[in-house]
C-alpha positions in Angstrom: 35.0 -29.6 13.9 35.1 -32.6 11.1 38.9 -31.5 10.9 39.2 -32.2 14.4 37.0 -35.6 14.5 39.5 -37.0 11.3 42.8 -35.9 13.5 41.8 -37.6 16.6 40.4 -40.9 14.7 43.6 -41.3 12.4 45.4 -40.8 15.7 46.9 -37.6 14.0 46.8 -39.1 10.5 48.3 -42.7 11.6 45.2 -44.2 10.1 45.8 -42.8 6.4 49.0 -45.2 6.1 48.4 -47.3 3.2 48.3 -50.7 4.9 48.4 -52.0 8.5 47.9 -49.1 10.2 45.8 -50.4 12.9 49.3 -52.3 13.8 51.1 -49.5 12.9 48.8 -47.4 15.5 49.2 -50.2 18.3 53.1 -50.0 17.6 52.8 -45.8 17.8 51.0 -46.7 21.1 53.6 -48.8 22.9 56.1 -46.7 22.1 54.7 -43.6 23.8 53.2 -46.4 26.5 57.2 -47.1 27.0 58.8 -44.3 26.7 56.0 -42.6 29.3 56.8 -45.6 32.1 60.9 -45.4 31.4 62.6 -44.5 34.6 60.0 -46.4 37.0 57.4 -43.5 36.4 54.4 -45.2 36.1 51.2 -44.2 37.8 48.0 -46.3 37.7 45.8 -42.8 38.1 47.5 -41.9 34.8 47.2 -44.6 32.6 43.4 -45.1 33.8 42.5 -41.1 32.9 44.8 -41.1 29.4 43.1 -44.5 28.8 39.3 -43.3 29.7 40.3 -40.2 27.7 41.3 -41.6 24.4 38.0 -43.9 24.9 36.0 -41.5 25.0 37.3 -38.7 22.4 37.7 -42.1 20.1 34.1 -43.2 20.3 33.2 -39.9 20.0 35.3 -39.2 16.6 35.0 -42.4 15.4 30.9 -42.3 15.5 31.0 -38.5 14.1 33.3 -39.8 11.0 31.1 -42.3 9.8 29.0 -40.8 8.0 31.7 -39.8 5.9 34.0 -42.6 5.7 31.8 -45.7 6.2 31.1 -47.8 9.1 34.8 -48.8 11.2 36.0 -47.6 8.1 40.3 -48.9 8.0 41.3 -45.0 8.5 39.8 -44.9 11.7 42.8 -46.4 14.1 41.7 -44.8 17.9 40.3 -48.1 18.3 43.6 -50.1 18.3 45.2 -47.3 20.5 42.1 -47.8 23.1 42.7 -51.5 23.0 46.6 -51.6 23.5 46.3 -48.6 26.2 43.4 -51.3 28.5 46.8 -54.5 27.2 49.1 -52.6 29.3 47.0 -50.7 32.1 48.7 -51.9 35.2 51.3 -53.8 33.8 55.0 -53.0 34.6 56.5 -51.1 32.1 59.3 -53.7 30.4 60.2 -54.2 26.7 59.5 -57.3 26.8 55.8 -56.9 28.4 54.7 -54.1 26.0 56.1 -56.9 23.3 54.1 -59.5 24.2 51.2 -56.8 25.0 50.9 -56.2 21.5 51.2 -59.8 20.3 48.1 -60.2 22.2 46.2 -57.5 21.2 46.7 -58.1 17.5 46.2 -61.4 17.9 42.5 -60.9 19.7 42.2 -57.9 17.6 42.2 -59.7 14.3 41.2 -62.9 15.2 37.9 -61.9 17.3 36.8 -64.7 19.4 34.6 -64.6 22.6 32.0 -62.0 21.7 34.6 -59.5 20.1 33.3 -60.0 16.4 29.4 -59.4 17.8 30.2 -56.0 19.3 31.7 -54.8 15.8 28.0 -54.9 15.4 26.9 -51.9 17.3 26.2 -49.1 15.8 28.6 -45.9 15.5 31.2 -45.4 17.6 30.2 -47.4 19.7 30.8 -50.4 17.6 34.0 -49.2 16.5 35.8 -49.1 19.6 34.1 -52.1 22.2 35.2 -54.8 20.0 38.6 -53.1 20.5 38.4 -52.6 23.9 37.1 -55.9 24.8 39.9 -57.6 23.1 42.0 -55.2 25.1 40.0 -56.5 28.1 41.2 -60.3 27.4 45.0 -59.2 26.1 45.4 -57.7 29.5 44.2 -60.7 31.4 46.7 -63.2 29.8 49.6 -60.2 30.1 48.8 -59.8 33.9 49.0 -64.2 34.4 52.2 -64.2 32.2 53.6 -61.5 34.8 52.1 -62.8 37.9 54.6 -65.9 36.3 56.9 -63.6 36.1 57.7 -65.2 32.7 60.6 -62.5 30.9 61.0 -60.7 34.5 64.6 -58.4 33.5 
């Protein structure tokens, strides 16, 4: 089962990469985000279950692997795949949008302002993924403004 917890918070071993790979996880994410909505098959029902899933195998994993790794320990990258799946839930599925998606969600995910540093705070897997998902929260807010613009409409 520990096997099983590492694989699913390395986001099948994304999060051993040397460095970045929180962004390298949020990159992994977009990709699969695109290449899933290609062709106009995007389904809100969809991205709301594969979302709620990864939240909740990630805090799951992510709380059982602290003990051994320490607390929101760098290796542990379902986190950033939570947070960039909430960016882009309901979004169309453009370049451009998943682009500017992930701008936003490394930006609030490294940055941390309004309350997203305090739930870092929490303890176990909890902690690990709400700050993540609350910076996914406010990512997807701006993304849905810029496209109610329709600012980069192809």
């Amino acid at each position: 089962m520990e096997r099983f917890h590492r694989l699913i918070s390395t986001c099948l071993g994304i999060g051993y990469t040397p460095k970045g790979g929180g962004t390298v996880a949020a990159i992994a994410c977009c990709i699969a985000w695109y290449i899933a909505g290609m062709g106009g098959n995007e389904s809100l029902f969809i991205e709301v279950i594969a979302t709620m899933g990864i939240l909740i195998l990630g805090t799951w994993s992510a709380g059982k692997v602290e003990s051994e790794w320490g607390k929101d320990s760098s290796k542990v990258v379902i986190d950033e795949v939570a947070g960039m799946c909430i960016t882009l839930l309901a979004v169309p599925v453009r370049w451009q949008y998943v682009l500017i998606g992930l701008a936003l969600f490394r930006a609030f995910d490294i940055i941390k302002p309004l309350y997203i540093r305090r739930l870092e705070k929490l303890n176990g897997g909890w902690g690990v993924m709400l700050d993540d998902v609350l910076a996914g929260i406010y990512s997807n807010l701006v993304l849905q403004l810029i496209v109610l613009m329709k600012i980069w409409q192809a």
